[in-house]
C-alpha positions as a Markdown table, in Angstrom:
| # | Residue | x | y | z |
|---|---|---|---|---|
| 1 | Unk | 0.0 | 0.0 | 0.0 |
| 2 | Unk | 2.7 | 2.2 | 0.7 |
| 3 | Unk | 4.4 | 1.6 | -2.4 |
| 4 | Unk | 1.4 | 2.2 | -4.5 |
| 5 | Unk | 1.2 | 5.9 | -2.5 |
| 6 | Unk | 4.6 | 6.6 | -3.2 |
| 7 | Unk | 3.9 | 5.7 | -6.8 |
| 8 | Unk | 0.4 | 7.6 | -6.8 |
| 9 | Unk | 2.2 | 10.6 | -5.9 |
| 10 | Unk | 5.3 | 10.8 | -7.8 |
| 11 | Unk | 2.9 | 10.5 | -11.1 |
| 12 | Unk | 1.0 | 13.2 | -9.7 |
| 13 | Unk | 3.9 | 15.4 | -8.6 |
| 14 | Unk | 5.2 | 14.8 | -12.4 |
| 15 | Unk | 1.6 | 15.0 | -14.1 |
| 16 | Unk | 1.6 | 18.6 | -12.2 |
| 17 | Unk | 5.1 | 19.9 | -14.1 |
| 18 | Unk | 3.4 | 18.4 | -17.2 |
| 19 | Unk | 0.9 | 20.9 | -16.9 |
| 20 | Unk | 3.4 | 23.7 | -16.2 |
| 21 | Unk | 4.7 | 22.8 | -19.5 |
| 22 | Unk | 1.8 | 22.4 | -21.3 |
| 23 | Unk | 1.3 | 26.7 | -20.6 |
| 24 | Unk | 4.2 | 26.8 | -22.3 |
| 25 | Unk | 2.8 | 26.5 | -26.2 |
| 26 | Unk | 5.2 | 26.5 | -29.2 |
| 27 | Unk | 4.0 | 28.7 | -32.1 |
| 28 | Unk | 1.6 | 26.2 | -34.7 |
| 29 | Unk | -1.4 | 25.9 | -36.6 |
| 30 | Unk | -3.2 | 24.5 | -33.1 |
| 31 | Unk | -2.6 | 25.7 | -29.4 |
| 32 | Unk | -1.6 | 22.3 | -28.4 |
| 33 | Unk | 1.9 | 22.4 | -29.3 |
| 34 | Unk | 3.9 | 22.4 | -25.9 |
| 35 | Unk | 6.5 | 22.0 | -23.1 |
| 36 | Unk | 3.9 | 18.9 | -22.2 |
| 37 | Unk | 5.9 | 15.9 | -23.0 |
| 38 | Unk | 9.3 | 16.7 | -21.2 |
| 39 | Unk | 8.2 | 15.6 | -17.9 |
| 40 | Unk | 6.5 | 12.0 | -19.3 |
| 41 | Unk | 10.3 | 12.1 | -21.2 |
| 42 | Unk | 12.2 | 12.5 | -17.5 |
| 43 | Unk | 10.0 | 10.2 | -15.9 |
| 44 | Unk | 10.1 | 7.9 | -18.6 |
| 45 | Unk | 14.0 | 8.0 | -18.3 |
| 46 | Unk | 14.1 | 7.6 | -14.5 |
| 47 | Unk | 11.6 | 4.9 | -14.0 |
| 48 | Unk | 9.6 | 3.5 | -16.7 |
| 49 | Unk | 7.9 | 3.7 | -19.9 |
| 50 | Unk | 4.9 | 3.1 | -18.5 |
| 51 | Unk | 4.7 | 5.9 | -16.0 |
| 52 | Unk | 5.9 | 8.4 | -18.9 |
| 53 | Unk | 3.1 | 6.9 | -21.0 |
| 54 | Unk | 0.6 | 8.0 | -18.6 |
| 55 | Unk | 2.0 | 11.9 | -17.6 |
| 56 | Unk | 2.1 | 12.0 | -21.7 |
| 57 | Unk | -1.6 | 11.4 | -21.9 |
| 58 | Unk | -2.5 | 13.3 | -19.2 |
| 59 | Unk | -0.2 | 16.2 | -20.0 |
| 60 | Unk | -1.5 | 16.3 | -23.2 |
| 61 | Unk | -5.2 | 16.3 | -22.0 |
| 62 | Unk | -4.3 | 19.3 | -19.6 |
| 63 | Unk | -2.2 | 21.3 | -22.8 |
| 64 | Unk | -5.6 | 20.8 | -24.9 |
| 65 | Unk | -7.5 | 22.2 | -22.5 |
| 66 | Unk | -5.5 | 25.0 | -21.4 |
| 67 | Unk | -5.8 | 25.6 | -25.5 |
| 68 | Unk | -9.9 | 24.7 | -25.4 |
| 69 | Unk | -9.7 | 21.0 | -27.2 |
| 70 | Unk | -9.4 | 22.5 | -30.8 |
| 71 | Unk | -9.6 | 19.6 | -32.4 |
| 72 | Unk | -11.8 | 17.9 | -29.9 |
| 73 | Unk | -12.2 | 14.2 | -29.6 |
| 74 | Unk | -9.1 | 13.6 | -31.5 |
| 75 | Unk | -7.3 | 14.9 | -29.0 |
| 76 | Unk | -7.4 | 11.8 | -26.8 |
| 77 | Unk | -6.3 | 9.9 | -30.0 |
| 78 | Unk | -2.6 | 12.8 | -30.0 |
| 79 | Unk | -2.6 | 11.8 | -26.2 |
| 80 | Unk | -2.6 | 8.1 | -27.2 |
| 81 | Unk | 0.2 | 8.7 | -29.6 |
| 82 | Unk | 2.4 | 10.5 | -27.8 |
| 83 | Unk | 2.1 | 7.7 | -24.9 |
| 84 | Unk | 3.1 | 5.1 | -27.0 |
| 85 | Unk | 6.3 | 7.1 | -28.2 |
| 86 | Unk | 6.9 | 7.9 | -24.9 |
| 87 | Unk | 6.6 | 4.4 | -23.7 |
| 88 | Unk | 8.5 | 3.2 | -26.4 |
| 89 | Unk | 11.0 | 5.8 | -25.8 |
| 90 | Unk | 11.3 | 4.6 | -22.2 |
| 91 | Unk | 11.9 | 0.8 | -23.1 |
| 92 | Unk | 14.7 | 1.6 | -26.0 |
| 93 | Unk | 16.1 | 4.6 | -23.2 |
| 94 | Unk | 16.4 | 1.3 | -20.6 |
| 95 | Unk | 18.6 | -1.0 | -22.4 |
| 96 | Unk | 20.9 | 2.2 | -22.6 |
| 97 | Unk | 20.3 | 3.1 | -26.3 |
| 98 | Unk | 19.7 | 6.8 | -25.8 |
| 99 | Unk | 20.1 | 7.9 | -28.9 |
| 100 | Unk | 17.9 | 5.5 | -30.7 |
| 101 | Unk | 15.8 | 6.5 | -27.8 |
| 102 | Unk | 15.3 | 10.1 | -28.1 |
| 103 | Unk | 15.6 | 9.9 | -32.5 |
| 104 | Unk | 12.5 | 7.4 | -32.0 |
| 105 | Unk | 10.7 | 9.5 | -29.9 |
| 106 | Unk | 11.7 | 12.7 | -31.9 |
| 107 | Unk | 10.7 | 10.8 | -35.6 |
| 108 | Unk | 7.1 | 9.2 | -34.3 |
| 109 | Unk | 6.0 | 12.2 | -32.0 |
| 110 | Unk | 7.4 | 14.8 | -35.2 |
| 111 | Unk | 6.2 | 13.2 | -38.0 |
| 112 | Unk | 4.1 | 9.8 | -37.5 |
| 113 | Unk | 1.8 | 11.4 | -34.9 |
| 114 | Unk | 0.3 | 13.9 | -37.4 |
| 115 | Unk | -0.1 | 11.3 | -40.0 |
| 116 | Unk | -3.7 | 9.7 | -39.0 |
| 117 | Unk | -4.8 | 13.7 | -39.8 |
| 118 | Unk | -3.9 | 13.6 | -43.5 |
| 119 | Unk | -6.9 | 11.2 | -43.6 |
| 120 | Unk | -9.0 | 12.6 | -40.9 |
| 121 | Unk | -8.5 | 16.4 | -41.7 |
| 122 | Unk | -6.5 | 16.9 | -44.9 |
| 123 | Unk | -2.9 | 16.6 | -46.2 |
| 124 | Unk | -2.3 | 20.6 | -45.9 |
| 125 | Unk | -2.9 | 20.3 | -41.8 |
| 126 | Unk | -0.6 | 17.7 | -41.7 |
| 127 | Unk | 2.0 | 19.7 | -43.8 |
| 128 | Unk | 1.6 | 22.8 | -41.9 |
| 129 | Unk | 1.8 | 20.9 | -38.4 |
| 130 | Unk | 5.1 | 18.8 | -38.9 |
| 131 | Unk | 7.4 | 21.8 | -38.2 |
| 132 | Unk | 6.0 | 22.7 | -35.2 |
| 133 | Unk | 5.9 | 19.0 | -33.7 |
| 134 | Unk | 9.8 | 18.4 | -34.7 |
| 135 | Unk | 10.6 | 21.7 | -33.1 |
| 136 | Unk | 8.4 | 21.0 | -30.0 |
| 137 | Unk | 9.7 | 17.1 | -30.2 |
| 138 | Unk | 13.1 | 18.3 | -30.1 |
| 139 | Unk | 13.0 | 20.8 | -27.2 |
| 140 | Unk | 11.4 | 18.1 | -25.2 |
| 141 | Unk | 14.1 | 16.1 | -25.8 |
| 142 | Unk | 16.4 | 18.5 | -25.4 |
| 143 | Unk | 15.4 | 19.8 | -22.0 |
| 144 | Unk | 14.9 | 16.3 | -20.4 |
| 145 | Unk | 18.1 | 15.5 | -21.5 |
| 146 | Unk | 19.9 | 18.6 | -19.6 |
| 147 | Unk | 17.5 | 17.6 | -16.8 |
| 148 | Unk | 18.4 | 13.8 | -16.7 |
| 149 | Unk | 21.8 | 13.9 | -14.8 |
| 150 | Unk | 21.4 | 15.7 | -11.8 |
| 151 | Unk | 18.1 | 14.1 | -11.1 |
| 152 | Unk | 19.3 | 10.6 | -12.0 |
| 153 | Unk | 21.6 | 10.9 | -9.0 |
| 154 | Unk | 19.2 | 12.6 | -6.4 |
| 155 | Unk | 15.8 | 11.1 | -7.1 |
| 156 | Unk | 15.0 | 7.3 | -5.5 |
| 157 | Unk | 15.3 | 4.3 | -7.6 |
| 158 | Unk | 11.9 | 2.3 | -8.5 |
| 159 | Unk | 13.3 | -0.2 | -6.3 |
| 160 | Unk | 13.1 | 2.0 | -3.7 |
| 161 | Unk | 9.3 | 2.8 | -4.2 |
């Protein structure tokens, strides 16, 4: 029970910088475009995949509404996205492959996220979107990495939750 506490509350605490970052928008067609997935990154990093997965969604969900859900419904399906690439950043990131890590997160969450809205919206939205989501993608990326070292060495292990 304790454990699951600890857990409860370091996705919380994590989930809370998320939404920080998700006030922080990037210039793009849509509001969405944000500081929102660095935190699921760092967490993804220090613990698991799965933990990242979730702050992604929810950090999402919380940047979309901070913007007021412009594209509305599919904005669960961008949340879904971007917690697969984050869990799947999070597995390569843990067999010590950070590179491949962060060019797989910065390739799927830039460019194969927008994809479903050629179909869905219209070629044009996707074209005009990319740029903004590689730029955003990389920033993420960029900041967690900076942020990584010094909280590798001072935040407790998942062992230790």
């Amino acid at each position: 029970m304790k454990s699951n506490l600890k857990i409860l509350l370091l996705l919380s605490l994590f989930m809370a910088f998320s939404a920080i970052g998700g006030m922080v928008k990037f210039p793009a067609v849509i509001g969405t475009v944000a500081l929102d997935s660095m935190p699921a990154l760092l967490i993804a990093s220090l613990y698991n995949g799965r933990w990242g997965a979730i702050v992604a969604v929810g950090g999402h969900l919380l940047s979309s509404l901070y913007a007021g859900f412009p594209l509305g419904p599919f904005h669960l399906l961008i949340g879904i996205e971007i917690g697969i690439f984050v869990w799947l950043f999070g597995i390569v990131f843990s067999t010590g492959r950070r590179i491949l890590a962060a060019t797989l997160f910065l390739i799927g969450n830039g460019v194969v996220a927008g994809i479903p809205f050629v179909f869905i919206l219209s070629p044009s939205f996707y074209y005009t979107i990319v740029p903004s989501l590689l730029v955003a993608s990389f920033i993420n990326l960029t900041l967690a990495h900076f942020l990584y070292p010094p909280l590798v060495k001072r935040v407790p292990t998942e062992a230790s939750i």
